[in-house]
C-alpha positions in Angstrom: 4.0 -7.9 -13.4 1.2 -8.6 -11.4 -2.0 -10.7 -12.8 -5.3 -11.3 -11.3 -7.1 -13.7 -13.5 -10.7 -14.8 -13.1 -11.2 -15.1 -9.5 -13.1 -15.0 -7.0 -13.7 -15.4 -3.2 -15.1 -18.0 -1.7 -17.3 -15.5 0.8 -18.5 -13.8 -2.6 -16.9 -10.4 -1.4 -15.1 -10.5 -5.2 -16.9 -12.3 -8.6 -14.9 -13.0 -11.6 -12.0 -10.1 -11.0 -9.3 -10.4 -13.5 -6.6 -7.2 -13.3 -2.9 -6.9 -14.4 -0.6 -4.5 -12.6 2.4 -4.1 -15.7 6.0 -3.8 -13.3 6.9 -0.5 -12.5 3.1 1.0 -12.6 0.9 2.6 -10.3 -2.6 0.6 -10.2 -5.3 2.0 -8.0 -8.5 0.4 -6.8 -11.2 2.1 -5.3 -14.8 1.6 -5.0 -18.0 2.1 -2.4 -17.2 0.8 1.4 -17.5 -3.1 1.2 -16.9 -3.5 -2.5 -13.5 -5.8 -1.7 -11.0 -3.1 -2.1 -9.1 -4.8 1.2 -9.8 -8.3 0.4 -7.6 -8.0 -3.0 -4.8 -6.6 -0.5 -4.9 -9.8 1.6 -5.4 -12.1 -1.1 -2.5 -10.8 -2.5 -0.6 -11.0 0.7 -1.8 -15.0 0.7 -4.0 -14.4 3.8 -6.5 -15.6 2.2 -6.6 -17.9 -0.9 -8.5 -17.6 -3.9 -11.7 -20.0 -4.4 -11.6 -20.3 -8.1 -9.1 -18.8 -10.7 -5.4 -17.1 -10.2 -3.2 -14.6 -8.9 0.0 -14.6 -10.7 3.7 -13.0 -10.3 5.9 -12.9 -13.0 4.1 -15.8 -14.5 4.1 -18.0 -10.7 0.9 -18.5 -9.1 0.5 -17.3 -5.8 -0.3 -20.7 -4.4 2.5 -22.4 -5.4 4.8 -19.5 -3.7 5.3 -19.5 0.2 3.4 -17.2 1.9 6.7 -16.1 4.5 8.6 -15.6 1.5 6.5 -14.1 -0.6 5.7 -11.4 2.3 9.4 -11.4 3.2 11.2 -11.1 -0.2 8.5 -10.0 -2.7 5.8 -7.8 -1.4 6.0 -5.0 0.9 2.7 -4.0 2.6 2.0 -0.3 3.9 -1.3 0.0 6.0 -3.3 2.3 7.7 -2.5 1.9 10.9 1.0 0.1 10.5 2.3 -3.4 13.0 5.0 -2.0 15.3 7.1 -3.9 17.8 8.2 -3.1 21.6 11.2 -2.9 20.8 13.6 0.3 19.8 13.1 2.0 16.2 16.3 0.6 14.8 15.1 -3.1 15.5 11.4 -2.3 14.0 13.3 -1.1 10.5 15.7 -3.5 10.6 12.5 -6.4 10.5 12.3 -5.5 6.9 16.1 -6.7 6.3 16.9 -8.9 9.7 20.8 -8.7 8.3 20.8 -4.9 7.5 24.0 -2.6 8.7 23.2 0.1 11.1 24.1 2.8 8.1 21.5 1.0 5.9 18.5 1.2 8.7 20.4 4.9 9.1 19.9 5.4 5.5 16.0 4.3 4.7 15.2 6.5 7.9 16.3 9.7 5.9 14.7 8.3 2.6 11.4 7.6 4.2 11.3 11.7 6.3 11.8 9.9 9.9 15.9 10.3 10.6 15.4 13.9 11.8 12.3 12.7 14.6 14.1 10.2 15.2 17.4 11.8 16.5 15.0 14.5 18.3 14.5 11.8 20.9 17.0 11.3 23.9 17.8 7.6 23.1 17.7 8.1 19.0 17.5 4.8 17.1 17.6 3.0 20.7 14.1 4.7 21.6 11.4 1.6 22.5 8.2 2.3 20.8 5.9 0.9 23.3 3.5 -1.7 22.2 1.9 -0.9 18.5 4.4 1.7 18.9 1.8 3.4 21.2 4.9 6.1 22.0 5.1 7.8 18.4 2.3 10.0 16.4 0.5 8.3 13.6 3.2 10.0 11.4 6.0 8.7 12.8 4.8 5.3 13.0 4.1 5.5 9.3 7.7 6.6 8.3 9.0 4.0 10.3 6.9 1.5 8.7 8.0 3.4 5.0 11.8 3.2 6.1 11.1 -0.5 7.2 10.1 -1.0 3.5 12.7 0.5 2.0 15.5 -1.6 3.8 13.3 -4.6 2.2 12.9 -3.3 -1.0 10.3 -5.5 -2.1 9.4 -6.0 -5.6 5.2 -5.2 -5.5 4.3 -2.5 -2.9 0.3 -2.0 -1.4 -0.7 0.9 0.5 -3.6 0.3 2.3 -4.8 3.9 2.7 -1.3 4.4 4.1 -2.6 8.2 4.7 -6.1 8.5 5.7 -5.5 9.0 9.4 -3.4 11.9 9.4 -3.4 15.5 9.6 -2.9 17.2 6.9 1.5 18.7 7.7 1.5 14.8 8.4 -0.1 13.4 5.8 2.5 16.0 3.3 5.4 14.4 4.8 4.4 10.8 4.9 3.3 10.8 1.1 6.5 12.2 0.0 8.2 9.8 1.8 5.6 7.4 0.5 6.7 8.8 -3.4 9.8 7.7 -3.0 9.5 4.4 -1.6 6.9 3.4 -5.0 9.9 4.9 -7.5 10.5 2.4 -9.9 7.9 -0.9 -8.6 5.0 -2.2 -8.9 2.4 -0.3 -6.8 -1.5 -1.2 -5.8 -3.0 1.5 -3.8 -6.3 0.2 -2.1 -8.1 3.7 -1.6 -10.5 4.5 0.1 -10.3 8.8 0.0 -9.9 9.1 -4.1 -7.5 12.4 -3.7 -4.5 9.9 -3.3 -5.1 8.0 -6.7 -5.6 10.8 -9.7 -2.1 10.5 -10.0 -2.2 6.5 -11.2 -1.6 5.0 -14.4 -4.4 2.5 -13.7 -7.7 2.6 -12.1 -9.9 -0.1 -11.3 -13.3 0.7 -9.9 -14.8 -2.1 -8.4 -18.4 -2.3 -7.1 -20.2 -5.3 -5.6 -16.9 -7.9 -5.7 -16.7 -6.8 -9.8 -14.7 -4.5 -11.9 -17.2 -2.2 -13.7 -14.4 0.3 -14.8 -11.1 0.9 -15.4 -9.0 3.8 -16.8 -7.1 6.6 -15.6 -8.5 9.5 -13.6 -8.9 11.6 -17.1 -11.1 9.0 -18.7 -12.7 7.5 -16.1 -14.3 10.9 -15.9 -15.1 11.5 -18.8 -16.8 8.3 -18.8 -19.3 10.1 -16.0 -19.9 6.7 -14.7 -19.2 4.9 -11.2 -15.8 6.6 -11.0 -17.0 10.4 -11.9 -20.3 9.6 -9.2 -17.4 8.5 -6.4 -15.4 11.7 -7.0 -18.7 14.0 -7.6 -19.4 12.7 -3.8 -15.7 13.1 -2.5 -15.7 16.7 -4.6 -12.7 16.0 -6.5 -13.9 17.6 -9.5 -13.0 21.2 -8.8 -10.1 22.7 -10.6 -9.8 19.6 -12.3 -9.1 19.3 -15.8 
């Protein structure tokens, strides 16, 4: 489990958060642009250090871990717009397991909805992406990034908004792919469209660097506070019971 005691950020962008994310749960944060719905993902990622306070992981404070490590063994990190290499789309799923077979990077491509693109191309698995892997679609950079995850099979997983830029046939394949790859961990979803969280066990809203609620999408609205104004705004309401 995942526990974020007390802290807070030394440019004030967060005040006196605390938040636990229990293993194996879904735990969404979402809140008004600038709230410090990103910051929590690069504290967590050890970017960035707490000023007062702890994050904790399985009991370990985050400042006593190392931050390769912990980004190499622990926590896998899905973004927006996700960090391609030039090189070929074997090698940029392989970076999430530098030792990984050929039928393993084979294997997390059909997991994560990208082995059938992938072979549509004349040089396959040994296609170079270009720089930020300016040769593929936003889709296809994502599942490469989700099958690059997979083959690392980290413990905690945070998506950054991992779907916000894409069409909507996109966006279908890339979060069932996404589905898969948050089966059975701990999961933080930093959102910033509130139709990719109802689904959460946990969800904290935050607002002005504080949490001022937290629930799941059922209560929260019911609640008709902060949450039930975001989704009034983002007119998630209809149809919803």
């Amino acid at each position: 489990s995942l526990e974020l005691l007390h802290f807070f950020f030394f440019q004030t962008v967060l005040e006196d958060v605390s938040l636990k994310l229990p293993a194996g749960k879904i735990v969404a944060i979402c809140g008004p642009s600038g709230s410090g719905k990103s910051t929590i993902a690069a504290l967590l990622e050890r970017f960035y250090d707490v000023s007062g306070g702890s994050i904790t992981i399985d009991g370990h404070d985050l400042k006593d871990l190392d931050p390769h490590w912990l980004r190499r063994n622990v926590i896998g990190f899905i973004r927006q717009e996700p960090l391609l290499f030039a090189t070929t789309i074997k090698e940029n799923i392989r970076y999430g397991k530098p030792d990984a077979t050929d039928k393993e990077v084979y294997e997390a491509a059909r997991q994560a909805n990208a082995h059938d693109f992938i072979m549509s191309f004349p040089r396959q698995y040994d296609t170079v992406v270009g720089e930020r892997g300016v040769t593929v679609s936003g889709g296809q950079k994502q599942r490469i990034a989700i099958a690059r995850a997979l083959l690392k099979n980290p413990h905690v997983l945070i998506l950054d908004e991992a779907t916000s830029a894409l069409d909507t046939e996109s966006e279908q394949v890339v979060q069932a792919a996404l589905d898969r790859l948050s089966k059975g961990r701990t999961v933080l979803v930093i959102a910033h469209r509130l139709s990719t969280i109802r689904n959460a066990d946990i969800i904290a809203v935050l607002l002005d660097g504080n949490v001022v609620e937290i629930g799941d999408h059922k209560s929260l609205t019911r609640l008709k506070g902060v949450y039930w104004k975001l989704t009034q705004h983002h007119g998630l309401l209809r149809g919803v019971g």
